[in-house]
C-alpha positions as CSV (number, residue, x, y, z in Angstrom):
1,X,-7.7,-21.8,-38.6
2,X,-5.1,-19.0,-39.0
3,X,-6.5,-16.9,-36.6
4,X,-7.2,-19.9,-34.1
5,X,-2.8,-20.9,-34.3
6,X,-2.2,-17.3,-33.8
7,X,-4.3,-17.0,-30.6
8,X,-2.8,-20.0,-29.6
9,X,0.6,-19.1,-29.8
10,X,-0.3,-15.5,-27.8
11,X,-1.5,-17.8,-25.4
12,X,2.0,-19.7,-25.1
13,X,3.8,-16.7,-25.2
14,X,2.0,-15.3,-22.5
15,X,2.2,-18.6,-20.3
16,X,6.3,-19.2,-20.8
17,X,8.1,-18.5,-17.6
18,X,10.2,-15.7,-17.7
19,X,13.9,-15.7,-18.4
20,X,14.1,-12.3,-15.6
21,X,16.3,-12.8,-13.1
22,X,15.5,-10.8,-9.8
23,X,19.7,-11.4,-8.9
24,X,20.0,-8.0,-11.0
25,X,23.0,-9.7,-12.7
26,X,22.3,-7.2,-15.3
27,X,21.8,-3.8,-13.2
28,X,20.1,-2.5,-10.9
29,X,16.9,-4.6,-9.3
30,X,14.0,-3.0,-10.6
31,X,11.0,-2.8,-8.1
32,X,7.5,-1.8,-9.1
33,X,4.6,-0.6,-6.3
34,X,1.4,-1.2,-6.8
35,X,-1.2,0.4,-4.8
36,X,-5.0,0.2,-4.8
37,X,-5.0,4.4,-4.0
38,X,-3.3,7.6,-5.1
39,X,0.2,7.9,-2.8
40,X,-0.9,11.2,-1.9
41,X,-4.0,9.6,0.4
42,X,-2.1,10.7,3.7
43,X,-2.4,7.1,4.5
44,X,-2.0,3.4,3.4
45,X,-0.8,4.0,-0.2
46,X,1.2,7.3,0.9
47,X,2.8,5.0,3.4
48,X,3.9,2.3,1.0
49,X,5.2,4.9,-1.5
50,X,7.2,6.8,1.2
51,X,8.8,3.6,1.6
52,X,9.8,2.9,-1.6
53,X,11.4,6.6,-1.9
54,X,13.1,5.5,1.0
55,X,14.1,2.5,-0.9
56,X,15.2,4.1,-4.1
57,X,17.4,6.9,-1.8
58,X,18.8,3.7,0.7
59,X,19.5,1.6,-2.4
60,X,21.1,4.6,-5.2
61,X,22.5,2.6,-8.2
62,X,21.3,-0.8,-6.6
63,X,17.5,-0.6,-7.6
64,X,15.4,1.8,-9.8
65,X,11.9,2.0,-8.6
66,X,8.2,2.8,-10.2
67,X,4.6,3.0,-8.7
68,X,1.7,2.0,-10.2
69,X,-1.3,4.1,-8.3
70,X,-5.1,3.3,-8.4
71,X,-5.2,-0.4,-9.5
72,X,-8.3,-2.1,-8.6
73,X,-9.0,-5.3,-6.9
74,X,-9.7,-6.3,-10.0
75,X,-8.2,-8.4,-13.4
76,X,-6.6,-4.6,-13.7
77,X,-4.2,-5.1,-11.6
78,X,-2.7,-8.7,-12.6
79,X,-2.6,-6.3,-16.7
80,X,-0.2,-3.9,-15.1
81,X,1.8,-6.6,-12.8
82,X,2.2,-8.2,-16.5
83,X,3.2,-5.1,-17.6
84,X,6.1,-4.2,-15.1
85,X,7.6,-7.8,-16.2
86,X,7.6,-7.0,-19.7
87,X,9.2,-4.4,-18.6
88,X,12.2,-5.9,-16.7
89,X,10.9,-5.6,-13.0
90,X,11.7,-8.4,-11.2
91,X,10.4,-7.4,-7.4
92,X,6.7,-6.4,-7.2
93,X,5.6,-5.1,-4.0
94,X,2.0,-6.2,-4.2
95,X,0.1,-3.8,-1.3
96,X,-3.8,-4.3,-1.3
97,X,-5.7,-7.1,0.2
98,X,-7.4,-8.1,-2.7
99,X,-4.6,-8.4,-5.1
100,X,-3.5,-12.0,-3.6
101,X,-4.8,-14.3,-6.2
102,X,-4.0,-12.4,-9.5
103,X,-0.1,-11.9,-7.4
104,X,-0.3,-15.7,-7.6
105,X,-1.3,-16.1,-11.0
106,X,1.6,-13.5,-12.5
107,X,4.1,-15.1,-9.9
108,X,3.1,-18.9,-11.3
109,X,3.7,-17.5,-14.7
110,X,7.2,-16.1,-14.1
111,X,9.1,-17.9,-11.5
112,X,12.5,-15.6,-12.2
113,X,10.7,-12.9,-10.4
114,X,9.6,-12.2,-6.8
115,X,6.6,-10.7,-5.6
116,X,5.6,-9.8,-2.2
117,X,2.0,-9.7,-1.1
118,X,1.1,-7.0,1.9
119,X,-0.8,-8.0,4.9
120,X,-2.4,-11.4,3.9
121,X,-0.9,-15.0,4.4
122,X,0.0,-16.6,1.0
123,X,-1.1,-20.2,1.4
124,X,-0.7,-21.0,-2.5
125,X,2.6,-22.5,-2.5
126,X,3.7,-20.5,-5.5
127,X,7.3,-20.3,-4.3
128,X,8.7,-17.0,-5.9
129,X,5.4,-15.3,-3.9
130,X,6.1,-14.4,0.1
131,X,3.8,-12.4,2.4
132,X,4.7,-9.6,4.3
133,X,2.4,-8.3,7.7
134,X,2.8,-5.5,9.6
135,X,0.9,-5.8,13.3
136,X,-1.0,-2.4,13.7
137,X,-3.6,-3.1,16.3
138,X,-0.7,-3.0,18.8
139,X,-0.5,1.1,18.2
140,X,-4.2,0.4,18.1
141,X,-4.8,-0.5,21.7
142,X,-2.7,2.1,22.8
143,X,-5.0,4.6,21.2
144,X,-7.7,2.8,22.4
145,X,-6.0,4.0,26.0
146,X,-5.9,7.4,24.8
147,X,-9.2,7.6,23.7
148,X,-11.2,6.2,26.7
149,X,-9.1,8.4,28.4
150,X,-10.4,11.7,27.2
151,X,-13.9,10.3,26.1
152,X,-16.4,12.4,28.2
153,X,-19.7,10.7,26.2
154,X,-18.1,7.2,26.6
155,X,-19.3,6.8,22.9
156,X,-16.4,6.1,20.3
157,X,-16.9,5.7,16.8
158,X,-15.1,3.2,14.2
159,X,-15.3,3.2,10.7
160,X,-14.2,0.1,9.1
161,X,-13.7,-0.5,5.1
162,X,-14.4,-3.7,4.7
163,X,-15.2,-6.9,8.0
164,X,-11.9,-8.7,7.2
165,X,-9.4,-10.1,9.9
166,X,-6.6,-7.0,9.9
167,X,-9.8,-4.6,10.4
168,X,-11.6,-7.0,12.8
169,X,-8.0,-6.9,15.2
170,X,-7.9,-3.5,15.1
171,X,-11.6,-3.1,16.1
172,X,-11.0,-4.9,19.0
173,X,-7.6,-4.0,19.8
174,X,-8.7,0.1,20.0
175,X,-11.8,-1.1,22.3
176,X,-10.1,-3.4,24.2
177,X,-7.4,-0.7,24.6
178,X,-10.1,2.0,25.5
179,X,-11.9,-0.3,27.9
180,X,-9.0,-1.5,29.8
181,X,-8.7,2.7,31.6
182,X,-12.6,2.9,31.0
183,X,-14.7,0.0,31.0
184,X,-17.8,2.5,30.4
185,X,-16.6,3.2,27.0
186,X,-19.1,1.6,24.0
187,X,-17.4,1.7,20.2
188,X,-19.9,2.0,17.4
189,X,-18.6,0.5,14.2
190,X,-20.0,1.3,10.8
191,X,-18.7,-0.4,7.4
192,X,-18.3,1.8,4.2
193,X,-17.2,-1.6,2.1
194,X,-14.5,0.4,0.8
195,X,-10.9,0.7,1.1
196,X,-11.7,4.6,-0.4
197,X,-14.9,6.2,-0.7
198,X,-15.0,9.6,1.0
199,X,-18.3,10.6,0.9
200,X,-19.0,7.1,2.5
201,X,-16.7,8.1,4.9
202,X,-18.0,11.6,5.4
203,X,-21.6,10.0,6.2
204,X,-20.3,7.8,8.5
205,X,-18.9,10.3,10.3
206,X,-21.5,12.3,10.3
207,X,-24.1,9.4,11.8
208,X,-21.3,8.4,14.3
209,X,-21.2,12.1,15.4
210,X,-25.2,12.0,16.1
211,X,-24.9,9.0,18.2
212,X,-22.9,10.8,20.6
213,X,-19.7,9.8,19.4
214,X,-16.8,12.3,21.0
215,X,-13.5,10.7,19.5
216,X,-13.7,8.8,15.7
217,X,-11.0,5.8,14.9
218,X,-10.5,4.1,11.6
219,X,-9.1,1.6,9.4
220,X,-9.6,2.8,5.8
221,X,-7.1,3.8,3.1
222,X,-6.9,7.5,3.5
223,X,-7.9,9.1,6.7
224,X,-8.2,12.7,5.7
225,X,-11.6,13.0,5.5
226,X,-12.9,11.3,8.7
227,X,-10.3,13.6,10.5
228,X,-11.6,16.5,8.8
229,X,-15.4,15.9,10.0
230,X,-13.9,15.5,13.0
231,X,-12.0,18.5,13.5
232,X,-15.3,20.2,11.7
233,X,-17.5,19.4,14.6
234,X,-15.1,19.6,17.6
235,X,-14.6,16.1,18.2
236,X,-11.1,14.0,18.5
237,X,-9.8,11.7,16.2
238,X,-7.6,8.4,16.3
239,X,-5.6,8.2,13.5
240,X,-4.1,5.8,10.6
241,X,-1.4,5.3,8.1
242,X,0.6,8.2,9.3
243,X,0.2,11.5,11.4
244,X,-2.9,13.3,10.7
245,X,-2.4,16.3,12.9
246,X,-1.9,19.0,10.1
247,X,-5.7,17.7,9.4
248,X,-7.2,17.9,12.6
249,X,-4.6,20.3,14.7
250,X,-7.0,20.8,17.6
251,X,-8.7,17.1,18.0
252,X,-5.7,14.9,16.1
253,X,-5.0,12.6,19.7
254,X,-2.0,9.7,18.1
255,X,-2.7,6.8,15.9
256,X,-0.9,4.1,14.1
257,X,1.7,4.8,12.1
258,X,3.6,2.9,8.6
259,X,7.3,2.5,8.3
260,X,8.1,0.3,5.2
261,X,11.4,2.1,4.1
262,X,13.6,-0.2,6.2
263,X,11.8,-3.1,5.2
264,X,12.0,-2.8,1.4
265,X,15.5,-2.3,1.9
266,X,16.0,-5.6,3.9
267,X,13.7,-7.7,1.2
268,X,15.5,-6.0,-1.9
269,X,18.9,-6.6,0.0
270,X,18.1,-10.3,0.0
271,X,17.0,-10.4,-3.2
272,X,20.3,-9.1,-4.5
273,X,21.9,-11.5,-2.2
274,X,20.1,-14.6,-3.6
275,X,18.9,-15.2,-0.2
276,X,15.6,-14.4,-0.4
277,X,12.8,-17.1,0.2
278,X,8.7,-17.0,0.3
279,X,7.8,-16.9,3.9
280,X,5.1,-15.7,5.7
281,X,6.3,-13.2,7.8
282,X,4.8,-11.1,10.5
283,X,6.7,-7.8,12.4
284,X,5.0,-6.6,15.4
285,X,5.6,-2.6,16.8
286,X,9.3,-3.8,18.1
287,X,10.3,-4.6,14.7
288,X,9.9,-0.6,13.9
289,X,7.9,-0.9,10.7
290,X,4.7,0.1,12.4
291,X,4.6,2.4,15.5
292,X,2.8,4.8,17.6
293,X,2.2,8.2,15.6
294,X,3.1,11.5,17.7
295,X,0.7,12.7,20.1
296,X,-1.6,15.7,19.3
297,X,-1.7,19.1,20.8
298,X,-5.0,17.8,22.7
299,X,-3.2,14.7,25.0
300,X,-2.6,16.1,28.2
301,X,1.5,15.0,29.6
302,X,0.7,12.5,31.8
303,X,-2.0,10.7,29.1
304,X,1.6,10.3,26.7
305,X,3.7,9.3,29.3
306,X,1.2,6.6,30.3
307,X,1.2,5.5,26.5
308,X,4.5,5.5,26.3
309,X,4.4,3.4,29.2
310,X,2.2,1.1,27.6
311,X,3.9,1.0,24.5
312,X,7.4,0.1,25.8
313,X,5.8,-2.6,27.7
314,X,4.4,-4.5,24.8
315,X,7.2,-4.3,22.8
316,X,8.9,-5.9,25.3
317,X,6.7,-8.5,25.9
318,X,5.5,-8.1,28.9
319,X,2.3,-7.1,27.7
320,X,0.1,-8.5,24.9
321,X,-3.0,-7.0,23.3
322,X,-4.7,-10.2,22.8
323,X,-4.0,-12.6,25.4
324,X,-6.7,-15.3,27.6
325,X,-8.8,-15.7,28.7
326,X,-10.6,-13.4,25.7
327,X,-14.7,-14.1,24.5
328,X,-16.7,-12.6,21.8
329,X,-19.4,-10.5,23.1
330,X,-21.6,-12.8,23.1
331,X,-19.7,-15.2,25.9
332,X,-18.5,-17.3,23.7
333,X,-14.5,-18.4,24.6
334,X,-11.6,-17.5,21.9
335,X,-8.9,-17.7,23.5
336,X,-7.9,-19.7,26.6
337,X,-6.2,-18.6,30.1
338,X,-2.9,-18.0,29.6
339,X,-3.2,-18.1,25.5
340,X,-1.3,-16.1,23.2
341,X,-2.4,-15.3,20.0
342,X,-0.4,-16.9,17.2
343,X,-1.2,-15.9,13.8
344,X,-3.3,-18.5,12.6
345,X,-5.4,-17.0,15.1
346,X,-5.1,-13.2,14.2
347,X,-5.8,-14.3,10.4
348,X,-8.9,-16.1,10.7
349,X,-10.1,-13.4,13.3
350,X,-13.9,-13.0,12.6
351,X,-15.3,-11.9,15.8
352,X,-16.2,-8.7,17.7
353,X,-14.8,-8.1,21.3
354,X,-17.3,-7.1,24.5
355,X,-18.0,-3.4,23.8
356,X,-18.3,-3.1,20.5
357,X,-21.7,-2.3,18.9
358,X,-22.6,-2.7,15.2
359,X,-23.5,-5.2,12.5
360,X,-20.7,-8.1,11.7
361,X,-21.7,-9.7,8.3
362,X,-21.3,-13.2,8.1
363,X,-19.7,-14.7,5.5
């Protein structure tokens, strides 16, 4: 009986809300990253720690900052948000797909505190939870441009982590984008089910290469390696994250490209302001927080000033990736003449576009 109360009153303990307030009435805001990777990938998790350097260098004396690298997908990572609150965080920047429903479980349990979930709508009505999204398949179709451009096989390879919508857009987007200067062009997709596993990677790379494949695109959480076995074998390479041209200096073409320093500084600003409300918010390439990476060595002049072209011209509107009428490849209608895509639409995206060759699991 003894040891049954006790448990019990862990349990209550555990379940009271917290008394944190994220106003930092009491100093600076505290602000914890979490990311699913090491922030020295040269990609996704880099990205998001970059940002919160920026942060802590924006925001001196307002915020004090930690990172938590290579947290799981798992009941891992809802331990070490539990953790930062005990520890007097009050903003947790939640960064990997899969971290969505323990974010909601910690945020249900402490209401004083905010936590922002990266790149997937927060339907749970958990109130101190908001979503943050940052387009990338708009700096996807542009490479898509670049790379049909310089193909001379017509074969370009994709390797995808996992078949979810942000990977399924940029799928599309970079053959769309690559068909739209060369309708010739084929993209072969291969899944390595994992947001990091580089010897996945590397054989992927490796079985794109003996299909023919001339220029190799990705969305997976550190690029290095795929740009490596590019370079290796004298083939381009599309990048992600960031710039990978110090990786591949002969074959690195442009890529998409994270900026989440401004963007932490806005959402902590609001927090301090007591302005801050859960919203599900997405930022396309006009918004600055993801761009167009810097061209490689290997993009002739007038290929950049067409993608500059290009670029300027969707961030002004006057051109959009996805637009009607748009089918599947097998025929079948998505999206109507003279539809734009809103982002129920992106979200639920489970489809491949006309040119794209692989297996799409079904869920």
């Amino acid at each position: 009986m003894k040891r049954f109360l006790t448990a019990l009153l862990i349990l209550a303990l555990y379940a009271m809300p917290s008394q944190i307030s994220p106003s930092a009435d009491n100093g600076p805001l505290k602000v914890g990253l979490i990311t699913v990777g090491s922030a020295n990938d040269a990609g996704y998790n880099y990205a998001h720690d970059q940002g919160r350097l920026y942060l802590q260098k924006q925001m001196a004396g307002k915020v004090e900052t930690s990172v938590a690298e290579n947290i799981p997908e798992s009941a891992e990572v809802e331990r070490v948000m539990e953790k930062m609150v005990s520890q007097g965080t009050t903003f947790i920047l939640s960064t990997s797909y899969g971290y969505l429903d323990p974010a909601m479980r910690v945020a249900s349990r402490h209401p004083n505190i905010v936590i922002m979930q990266c790149g997937r709508e927060n339907k749970t009505g958990v109130k101190n939870l908001g979503d943050y999204n940052c387009i990338a398949y708009e700096s996807q179709y542009i490479s898509g441009t670049v790379a049909g451009r310089l193909t001379k096989t017509n074969e370009l390879g994709f390797i995808g982590a996992h078949p979810v919508p942000p990977v399924l857009q940029d799928v599309n987007a970079f053959t769309l984008g690559a068909r739209s200067v060369n309708p010739k062009v084929k993209v072969h997709v291969v899944w390595t089910n994992s947001w990091s596993d580089p010897a996945s990677e590397s054989e992927a790379a490796q079985g794109l290469i003996e299909q023919h494949v001339d220029v190799l695109a990705m969305h997976i959480d550190s690029p290095i390696v795929v740009a490596q076995v590019a370079e290796k074998n004298g083939i381009y390479c599309v990048g992600f994250h960031a710039d990978l041209h110090k990786y591949a200096p002969k074959g690195y073409l442009t890529g998409q490209a994270w900026n989440w320093g401004p963007l932490y500084v806005k959402i902590a600003q609001s927090i301090l302001d007591k302005t801050w409300k859960s919203a599900d918010t997405t930022y396309h390439m006009k918004d600055g927080y993801s761009t167009l990476a810097p061209f490689g060595k290997a993009v002739p002049t007038k290929v950049q000033e067409d993608a500059i072209k290009l670029k300027k011209k969707i961030e002004d509107g006057t051109y959009v990736v996805f637009q009607g009428p748009l089918t599947d490849r097998d025929g079948k209608l998505k999206l109507a003449a003279g539809t734009k895509p809103d982002p129920a639409f992106l979200n639920r995206m489970d489809f491949f576009v006309p040119g794209v060759e692989g297996v799409l699991p079904k869920k």
